[in-house]
C-alpha positions in Angstrom: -33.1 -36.6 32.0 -31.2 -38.0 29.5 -30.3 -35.9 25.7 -31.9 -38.3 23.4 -30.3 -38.2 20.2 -32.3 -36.0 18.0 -32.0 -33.4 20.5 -28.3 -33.6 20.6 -28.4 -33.1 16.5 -31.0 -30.1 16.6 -28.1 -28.3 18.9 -25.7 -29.1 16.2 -27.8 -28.0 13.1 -27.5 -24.1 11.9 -29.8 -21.9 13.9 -29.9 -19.2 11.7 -31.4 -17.8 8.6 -29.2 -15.2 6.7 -30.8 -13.7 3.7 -29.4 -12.0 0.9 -30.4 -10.1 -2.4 -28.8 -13.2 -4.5 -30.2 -16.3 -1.9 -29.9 -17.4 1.4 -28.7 -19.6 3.9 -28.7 -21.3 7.1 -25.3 -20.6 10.0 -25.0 -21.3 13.0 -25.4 -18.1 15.0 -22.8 -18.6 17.9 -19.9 -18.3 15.4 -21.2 -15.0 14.4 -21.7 -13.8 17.7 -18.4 -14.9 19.1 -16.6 -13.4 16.0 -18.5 -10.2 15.0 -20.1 -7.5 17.9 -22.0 -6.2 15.0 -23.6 -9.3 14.2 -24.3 -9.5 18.1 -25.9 -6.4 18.2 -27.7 -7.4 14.7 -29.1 -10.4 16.5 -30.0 -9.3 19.6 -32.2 -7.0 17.6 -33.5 -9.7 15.4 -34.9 -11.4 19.0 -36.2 -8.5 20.1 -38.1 -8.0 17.0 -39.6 -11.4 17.1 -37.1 -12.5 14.5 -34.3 -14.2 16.3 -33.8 -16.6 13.5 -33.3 -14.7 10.5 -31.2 -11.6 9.4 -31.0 -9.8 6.4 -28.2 -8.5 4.7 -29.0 -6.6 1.7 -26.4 -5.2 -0.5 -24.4 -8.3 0.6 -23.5 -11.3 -2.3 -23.8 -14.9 -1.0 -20.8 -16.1 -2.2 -18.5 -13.3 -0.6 -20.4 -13.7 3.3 -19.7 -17.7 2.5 -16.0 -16.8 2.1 -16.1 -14.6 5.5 -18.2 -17.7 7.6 -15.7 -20.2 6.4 -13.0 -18.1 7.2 -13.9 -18.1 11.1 -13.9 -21.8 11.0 -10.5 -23.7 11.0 -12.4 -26.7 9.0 -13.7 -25.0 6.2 -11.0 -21.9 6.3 -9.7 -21.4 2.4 -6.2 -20.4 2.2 -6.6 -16.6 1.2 -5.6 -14.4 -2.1 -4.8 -10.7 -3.6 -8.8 -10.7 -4.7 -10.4 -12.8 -1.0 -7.8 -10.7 1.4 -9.4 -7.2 -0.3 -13.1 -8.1 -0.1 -12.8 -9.9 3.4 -10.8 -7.1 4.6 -14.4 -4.8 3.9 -16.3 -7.1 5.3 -13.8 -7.3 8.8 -14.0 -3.5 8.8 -17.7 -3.3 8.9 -18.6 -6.2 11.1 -15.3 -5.5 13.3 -14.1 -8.9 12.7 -10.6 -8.3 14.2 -9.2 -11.9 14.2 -10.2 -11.7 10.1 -8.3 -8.1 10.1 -5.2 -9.3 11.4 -5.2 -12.2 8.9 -6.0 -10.2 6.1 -3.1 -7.8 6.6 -0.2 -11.1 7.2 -1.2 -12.1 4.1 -0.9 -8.8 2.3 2.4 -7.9 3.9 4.0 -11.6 3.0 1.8 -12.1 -0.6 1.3 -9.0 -2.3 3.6 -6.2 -3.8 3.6 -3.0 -1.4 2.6 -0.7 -3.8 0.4 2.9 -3.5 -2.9 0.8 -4.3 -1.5 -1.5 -1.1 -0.9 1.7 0.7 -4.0 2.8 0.0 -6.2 0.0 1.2 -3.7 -0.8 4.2 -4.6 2.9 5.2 -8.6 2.2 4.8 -8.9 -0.6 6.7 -6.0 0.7 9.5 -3.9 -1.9 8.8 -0.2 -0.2 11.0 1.5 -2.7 9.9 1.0 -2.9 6.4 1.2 1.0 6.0 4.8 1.3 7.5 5.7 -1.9 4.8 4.6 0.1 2.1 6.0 3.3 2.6 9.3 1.7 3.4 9.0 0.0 0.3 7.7 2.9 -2.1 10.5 5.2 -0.6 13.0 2.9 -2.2 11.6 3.2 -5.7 9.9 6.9 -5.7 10.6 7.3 -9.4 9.1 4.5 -10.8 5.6 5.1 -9.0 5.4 8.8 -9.5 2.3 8.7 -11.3 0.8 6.6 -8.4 2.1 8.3 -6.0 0.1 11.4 -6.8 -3.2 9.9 -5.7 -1.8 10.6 -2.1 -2.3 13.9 -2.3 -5.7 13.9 -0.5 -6.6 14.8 2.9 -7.4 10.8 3.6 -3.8 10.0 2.7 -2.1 13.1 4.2 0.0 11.1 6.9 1.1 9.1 4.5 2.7 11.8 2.4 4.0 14.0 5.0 6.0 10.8 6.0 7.3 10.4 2.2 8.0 14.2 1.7 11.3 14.2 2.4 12.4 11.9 0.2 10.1 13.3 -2.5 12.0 16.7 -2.1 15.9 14.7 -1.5 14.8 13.0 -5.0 13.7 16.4 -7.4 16.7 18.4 -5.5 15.1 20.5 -3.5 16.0 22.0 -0.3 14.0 20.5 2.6 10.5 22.8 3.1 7.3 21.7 5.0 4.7 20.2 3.2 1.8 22.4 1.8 -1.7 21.2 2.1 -2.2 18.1 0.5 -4.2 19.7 -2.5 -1.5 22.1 -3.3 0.4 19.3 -3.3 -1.4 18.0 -5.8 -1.7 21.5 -7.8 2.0 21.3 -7.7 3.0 17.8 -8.3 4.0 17.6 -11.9 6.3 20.3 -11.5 7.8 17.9 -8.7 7.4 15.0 -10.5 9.2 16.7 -13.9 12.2 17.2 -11.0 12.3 14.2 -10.0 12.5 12.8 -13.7 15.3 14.8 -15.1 17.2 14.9 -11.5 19.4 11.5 -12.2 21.1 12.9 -15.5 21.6 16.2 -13.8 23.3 14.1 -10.5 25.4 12.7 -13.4 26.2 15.9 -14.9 27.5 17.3 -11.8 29.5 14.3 -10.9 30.9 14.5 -14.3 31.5 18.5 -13.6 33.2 17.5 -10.7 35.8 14.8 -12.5 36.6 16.6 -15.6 38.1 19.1 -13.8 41.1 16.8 -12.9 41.1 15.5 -16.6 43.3 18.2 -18.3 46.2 17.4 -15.4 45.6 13.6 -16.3 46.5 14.0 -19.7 49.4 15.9 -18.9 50.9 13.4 -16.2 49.8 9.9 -17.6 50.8 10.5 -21.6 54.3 10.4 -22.5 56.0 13.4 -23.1 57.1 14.6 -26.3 57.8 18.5 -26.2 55.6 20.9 -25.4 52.9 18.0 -27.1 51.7 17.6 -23.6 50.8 21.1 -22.7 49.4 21.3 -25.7 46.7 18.2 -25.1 45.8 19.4 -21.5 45.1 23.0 -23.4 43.1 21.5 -25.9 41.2 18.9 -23.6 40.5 21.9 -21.5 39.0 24.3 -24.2 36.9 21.7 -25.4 35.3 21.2 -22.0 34.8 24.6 -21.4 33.1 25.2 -24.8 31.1 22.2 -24.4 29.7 24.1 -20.8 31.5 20.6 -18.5 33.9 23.1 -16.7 
């Protein structure tokens, strides 16, 4: 028998009725099902309940599960950004939407600054890739995210620190120790942040320790001679930098 064709455009019309708090509206079901087990699972329920055509979704916005459908198509896909690639990532974490996951995190890692609020969300959603970027890029620039950086002292973010200790310790000149627990940590951290502040001018100080030693001998080899005028600088140049606590 042959597929007249208002047959062949029933096939091709949205099966399915997905209702929400703010609206609804009608998917086809098979792109759900091929992207999402949870939505799988969701329908096969639905059918078993008598209700294979509708679904509800409360809690959800419209707008937001539009943004997630569209995404699974090629033809309707919107290019993503910083505000789509954080709520999409939720929704691919709790439909276990991994093909939505992995594009999430590219664009993350190639569009938006690795910062601890990256870090943070990368870790949430167990995005590997995105975790190692930012705390590659944070242990370049500890100082200026100190503040930040204190919201990792939680047991959720504990990996995270433990892998950044050692610099945090290297930067406030301390001897290498094991990481307390992360909330002593936190009990602890604006002692270590305070070190870490005032630890560039006292690098400085001792590197200036170190070359004012050789000063007074300077002065006495590289200025002419004239008497005992040159003993007499390097004397003076060298009570003046002990007085002034350099030597």
């Amino acid at each position: 028998m042959v597929e007249g064709p208002a047959s062949k455009r029933a096939r091709c019309e949205p099966d399915l009725k997905v209702v929400f708090d703010d609206g609804e509206t009608m998917v086809h079901s098979l792109i759900l099902v091929l992207a999402s087990p949870v939505f799988e699972k969701m329908l096969t329920s639905s059918l078993r309940e008598g209700q294979g055509d509708e679904i509800k979704l409360p809690g959800k916005a419209k707008t937001e599960f539009m943004t997630v459908y569209n995404s699974l198509q090629l033809s309707t896909s919107e290019p993503l950004t910083q505000q789509s690639a954080v709520f999409l990532s939720r929704w691919a974490d709790e439909y276990q939407i991994a093909s939505l996951m992995t594009k999430c995190e590219e664009y993350l890692m190639s569009s938006v600054v690795a910062d601890v609020a990256g870090l943070e969300h990368a870790v949430k959603y167990g995005m590997r890739k995105r975790v190692s970027q930012c705390i590659d890029v944070l242990k370049q620039n500890l100082e200026n995210n100190l503040d930040a950086l204190s919201r990792l002292a939680v047991a959720a973010m504990e990996e995270q620190l433990r892998s950044l200790w050692p610099d945090l310790c290297q930067k406030a000149g301390l001897g290498a120790f094991p990481m307390p627990a992360p909330d002593q940590v936190r009990a602890m951290w604006p002692f270590l942040a305070a070190a870490m502040r005032t630890r560039p001018g006292s690098v400085k100080f001792e590197r200036l320790q170190r070359e004012a030693k050789r000063w007074p001998m300077d002065l006495y080899v590289h200025l002419p001679g004239a008497g005992n005028a040159c003993t007499k600088g390097q004397d003076w140049l060298k009570d003046k930098l002990v007085k002034t606590q350099v030597l």
